[in-house]
PAZAPA-4460 file (N, C-alpha, C; in steps of 0.05 Angstrom, whole numbers, plus 32768, in hexadecimal, padded with zeros to 4 digits):
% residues 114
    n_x    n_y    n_z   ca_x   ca_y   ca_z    c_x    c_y    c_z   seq   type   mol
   7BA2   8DFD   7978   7B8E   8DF0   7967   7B76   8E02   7961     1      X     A
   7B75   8E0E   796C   7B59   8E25   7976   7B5D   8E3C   795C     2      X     A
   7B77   8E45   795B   7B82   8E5A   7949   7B9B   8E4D   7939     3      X     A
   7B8F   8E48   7927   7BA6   8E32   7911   7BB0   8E47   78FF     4      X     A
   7BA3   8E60   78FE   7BB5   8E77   78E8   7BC0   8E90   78FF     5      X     A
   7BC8   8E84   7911   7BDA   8E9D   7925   7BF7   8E9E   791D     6      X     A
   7BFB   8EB6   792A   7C19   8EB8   7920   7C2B   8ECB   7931     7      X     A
   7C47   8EBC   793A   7C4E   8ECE   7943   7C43   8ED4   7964     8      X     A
   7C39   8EC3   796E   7C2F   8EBF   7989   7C4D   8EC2   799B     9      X     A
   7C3F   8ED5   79AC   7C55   8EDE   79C5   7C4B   8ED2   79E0    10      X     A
   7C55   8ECD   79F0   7C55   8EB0   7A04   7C5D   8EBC   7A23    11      X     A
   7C4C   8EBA   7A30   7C61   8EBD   7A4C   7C56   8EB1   7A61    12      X     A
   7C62   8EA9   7A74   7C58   8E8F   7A91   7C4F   8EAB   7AA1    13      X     A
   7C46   8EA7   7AB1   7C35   8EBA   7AC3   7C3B   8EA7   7AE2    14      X     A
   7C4F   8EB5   7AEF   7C57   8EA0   7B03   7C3C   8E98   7B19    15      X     A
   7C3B   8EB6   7B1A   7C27   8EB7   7B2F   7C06   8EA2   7B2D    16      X     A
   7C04   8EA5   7B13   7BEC   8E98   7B07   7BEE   8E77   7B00    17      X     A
   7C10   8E70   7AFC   7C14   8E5C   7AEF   7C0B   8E51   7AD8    18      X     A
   7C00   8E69   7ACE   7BF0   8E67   7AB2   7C06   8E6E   7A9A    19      X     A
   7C05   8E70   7A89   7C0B   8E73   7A68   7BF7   8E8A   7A66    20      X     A
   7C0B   8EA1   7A56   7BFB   8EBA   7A4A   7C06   8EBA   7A26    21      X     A
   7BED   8EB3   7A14   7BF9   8EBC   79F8   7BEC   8ED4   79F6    22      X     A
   7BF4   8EE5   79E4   7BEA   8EF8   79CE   7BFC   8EED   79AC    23      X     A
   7BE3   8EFC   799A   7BEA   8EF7   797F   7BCE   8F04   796F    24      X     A
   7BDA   8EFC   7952   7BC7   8F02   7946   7BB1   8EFC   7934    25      X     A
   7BA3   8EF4   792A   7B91   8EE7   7918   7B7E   8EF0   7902    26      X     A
   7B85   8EF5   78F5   7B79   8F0D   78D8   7B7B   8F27   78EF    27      X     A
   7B93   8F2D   78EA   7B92   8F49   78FC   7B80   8F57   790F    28      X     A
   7B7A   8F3B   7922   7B67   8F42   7937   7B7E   8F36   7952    29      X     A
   7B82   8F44   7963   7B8D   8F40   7976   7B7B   8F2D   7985    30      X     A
   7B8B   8F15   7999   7B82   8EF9   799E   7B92   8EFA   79BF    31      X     A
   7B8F   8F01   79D3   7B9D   8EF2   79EB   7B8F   8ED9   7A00    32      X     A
   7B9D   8EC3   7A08   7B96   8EB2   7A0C   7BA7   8EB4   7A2D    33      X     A
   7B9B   8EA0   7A40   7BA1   8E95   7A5C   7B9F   8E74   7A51    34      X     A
   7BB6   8E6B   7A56   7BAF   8E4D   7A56   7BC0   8E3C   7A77    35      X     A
   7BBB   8E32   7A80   7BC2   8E26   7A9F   7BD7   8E0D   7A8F    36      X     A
   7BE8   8E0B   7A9F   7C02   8DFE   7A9E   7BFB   8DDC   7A92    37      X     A
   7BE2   8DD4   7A94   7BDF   8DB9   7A81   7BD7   8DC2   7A72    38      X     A
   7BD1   8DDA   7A66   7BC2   8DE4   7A42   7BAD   8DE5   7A43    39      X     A
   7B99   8DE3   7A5F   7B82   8DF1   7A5D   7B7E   8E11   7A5C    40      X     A
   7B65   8E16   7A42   7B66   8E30   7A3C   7B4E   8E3F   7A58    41      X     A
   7B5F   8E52   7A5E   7B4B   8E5E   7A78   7B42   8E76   7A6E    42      X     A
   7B4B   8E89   7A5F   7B44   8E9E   7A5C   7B49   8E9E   7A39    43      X     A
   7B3A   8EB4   7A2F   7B43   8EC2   7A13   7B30   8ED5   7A0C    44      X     A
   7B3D   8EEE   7A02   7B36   8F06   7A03   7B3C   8F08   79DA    45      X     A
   7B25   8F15   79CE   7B2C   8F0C   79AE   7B27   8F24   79A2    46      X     A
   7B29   8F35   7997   7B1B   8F46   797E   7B11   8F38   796B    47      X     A
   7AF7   8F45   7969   7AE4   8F38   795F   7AD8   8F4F   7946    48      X     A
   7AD4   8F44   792F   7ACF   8F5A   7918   7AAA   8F6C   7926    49      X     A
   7AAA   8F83   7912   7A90   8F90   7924   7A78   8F7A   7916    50      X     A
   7A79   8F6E   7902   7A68   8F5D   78F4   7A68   8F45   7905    51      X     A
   7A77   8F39   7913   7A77   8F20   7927   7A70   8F1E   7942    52      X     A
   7A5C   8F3D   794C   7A53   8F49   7958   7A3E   8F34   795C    53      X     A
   7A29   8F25   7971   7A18   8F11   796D   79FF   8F25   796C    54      X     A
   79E5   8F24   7956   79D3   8F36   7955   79C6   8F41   796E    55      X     A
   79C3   8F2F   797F   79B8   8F34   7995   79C9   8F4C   79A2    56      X     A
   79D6   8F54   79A6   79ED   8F68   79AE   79E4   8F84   799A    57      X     A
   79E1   8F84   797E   79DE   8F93   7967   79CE   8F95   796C    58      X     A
   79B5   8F8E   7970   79A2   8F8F   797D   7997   8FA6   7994    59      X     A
   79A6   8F9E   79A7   79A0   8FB4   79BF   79AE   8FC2   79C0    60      X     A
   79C6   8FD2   79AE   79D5   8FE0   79AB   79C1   8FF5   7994    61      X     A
   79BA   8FF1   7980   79A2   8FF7   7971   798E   900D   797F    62      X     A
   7983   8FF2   798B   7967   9000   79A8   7974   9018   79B5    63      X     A
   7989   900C   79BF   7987   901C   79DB   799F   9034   79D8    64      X     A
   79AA   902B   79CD   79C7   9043   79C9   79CA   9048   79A1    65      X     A
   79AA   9055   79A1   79AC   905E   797A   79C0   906A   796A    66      X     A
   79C5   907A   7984   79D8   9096   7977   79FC   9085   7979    67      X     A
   79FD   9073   7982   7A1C   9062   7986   7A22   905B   796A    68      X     A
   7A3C   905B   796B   7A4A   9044   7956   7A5F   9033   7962    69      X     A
   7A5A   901D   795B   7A67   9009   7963   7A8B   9010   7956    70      X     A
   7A9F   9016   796F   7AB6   9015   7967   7AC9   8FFB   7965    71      X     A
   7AC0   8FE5   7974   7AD4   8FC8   7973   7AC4   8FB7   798B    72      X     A
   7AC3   8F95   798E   7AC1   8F8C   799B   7AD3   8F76   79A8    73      X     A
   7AD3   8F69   79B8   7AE3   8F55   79C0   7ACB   8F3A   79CC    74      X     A
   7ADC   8F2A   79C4   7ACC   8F10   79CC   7AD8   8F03   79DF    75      X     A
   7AD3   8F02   7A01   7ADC   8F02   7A1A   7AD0   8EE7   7A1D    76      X     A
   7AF4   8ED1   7A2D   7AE2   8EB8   7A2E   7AEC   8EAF   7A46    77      X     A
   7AE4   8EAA   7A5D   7AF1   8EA7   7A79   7AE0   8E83   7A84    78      X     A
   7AEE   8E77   7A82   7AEA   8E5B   7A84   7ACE   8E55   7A70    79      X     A
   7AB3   8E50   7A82   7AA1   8E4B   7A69   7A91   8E5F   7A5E    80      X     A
   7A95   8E75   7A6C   7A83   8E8D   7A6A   7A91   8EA3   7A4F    81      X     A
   7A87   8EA4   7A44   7A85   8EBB   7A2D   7A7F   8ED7   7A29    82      X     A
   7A89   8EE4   7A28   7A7C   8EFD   7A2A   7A8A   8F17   7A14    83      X     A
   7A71   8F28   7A17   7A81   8F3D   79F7   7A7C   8F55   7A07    84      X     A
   7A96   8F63   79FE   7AA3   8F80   7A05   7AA1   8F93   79F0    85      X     A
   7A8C   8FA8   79E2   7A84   8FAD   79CB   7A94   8FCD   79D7    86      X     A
   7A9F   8FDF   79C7   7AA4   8FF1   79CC   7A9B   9011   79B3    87      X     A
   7A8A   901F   79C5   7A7B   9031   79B5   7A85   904B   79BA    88      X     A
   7A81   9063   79A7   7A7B   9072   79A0   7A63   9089   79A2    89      X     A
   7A64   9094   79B5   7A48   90A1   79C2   7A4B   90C4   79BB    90      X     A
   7A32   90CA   79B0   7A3F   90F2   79AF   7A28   90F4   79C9    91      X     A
   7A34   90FF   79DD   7A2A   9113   79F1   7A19   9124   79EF    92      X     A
   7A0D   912F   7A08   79FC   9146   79FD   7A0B   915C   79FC    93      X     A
   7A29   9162   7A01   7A30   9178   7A02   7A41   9170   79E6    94      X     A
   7A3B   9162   79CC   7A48   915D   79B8   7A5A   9150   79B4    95      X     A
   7A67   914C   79C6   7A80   913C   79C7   7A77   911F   79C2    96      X     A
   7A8A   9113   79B4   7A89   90F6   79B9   7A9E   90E6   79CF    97      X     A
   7A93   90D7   79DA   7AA3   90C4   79F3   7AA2   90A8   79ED    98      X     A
   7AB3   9090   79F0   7AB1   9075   79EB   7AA8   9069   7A07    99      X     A
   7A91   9059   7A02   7A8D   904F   7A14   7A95   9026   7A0F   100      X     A
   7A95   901F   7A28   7A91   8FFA   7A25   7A7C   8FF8   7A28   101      X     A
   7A6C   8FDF   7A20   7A4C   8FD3   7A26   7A60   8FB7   7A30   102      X     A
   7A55   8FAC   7A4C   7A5C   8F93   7A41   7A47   8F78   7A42   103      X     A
   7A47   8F66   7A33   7A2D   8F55   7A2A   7A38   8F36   7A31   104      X     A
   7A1C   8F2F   7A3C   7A21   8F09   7A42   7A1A   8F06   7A27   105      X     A
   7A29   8EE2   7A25   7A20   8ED5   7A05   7A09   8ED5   7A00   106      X     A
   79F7   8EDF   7A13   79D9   8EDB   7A03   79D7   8F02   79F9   107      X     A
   79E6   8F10   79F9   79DE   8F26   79F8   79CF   8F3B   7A0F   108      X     A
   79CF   8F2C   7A27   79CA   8F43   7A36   79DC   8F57   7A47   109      X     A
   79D8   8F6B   7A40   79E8   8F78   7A54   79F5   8F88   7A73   110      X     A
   7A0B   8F78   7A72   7A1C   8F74   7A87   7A1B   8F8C   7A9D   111      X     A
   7A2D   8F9D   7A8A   7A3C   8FB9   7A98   7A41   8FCE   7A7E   112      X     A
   7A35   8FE1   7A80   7A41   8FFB   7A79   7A55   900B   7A85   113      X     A
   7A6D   9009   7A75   7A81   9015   7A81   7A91   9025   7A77   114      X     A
***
C-alpha cells in the first residue's frame, strides 16, 4: 500500500529473522523493505532523488563540505527512526577525488562520516 507503482518485487523469508525481505523498484529508484511475519514494516532502505534531499542536510553539506557534490542518497527507516545516507564526492588535497558517506538524523544533524 506504501508503494502502489512497484514492480516486479523479489521476496525472501529470512529464517533466522523470521522477517520478510522485499527489493524492487519505484521510478527507478531502488526500494528494500524488512517486514516481520504479521506485515509489520521494520526496516526500509529507499533511493531517494538528490532534490528530495531535506534542506536541512543541503544545508550543512553547503557549509561544511563546499567543495562536495552530492552523488545519491538513501532514505533509511528502522522502526520509528529515520535517517539519510547522502553520498559525496570529495577532491583531496592530493587531487584526487574520493566518495565519502555523511550520515544525517531526520532533523538533519549529523550522524557519522564515513
Amino acid at each position: 500500500k506504501n508503494y502502489p507503482t512497484a514492480k516486479n518485487a523479489e521476496w525472501e523469508f529470512d529464517r533466522k529473522k523470521n522477517s520478510y525481505e522485499a527489493e524492487f523498484y519505484v521510478d527507478g529508484r531502488k526500494v528494500e523493505l524488512e517486514i516481520d511475519a504479521t506485515g509489520n514494516l521494520l526496516n526500509a532502505e529507499e533511493n531517494i532523488l538528490i532534490r528530495d534531499i531535506p534542506a536541512s542536510i543541503n544545508s550543512y553539506i553547503s557549509k561544511n563540505e563546499a567543495d562536495a557534490e552530492i552523488m545519491g542518497a538513501k532514505k533509511i527507516t528502522r522502526g520509528q527512526s529515520v535517517s539519510y545516507d547522502v553520498r559525496i564526492t570529495v577532491i583531496g588535497n592530493n587531487g584526487r577525488t574520493h566518495d565519502q558517506h555523511l550520515l544525517f538524523d531526520a532533523s538533519g544533524n549529523l550522524i557519522k562520516n564515513h
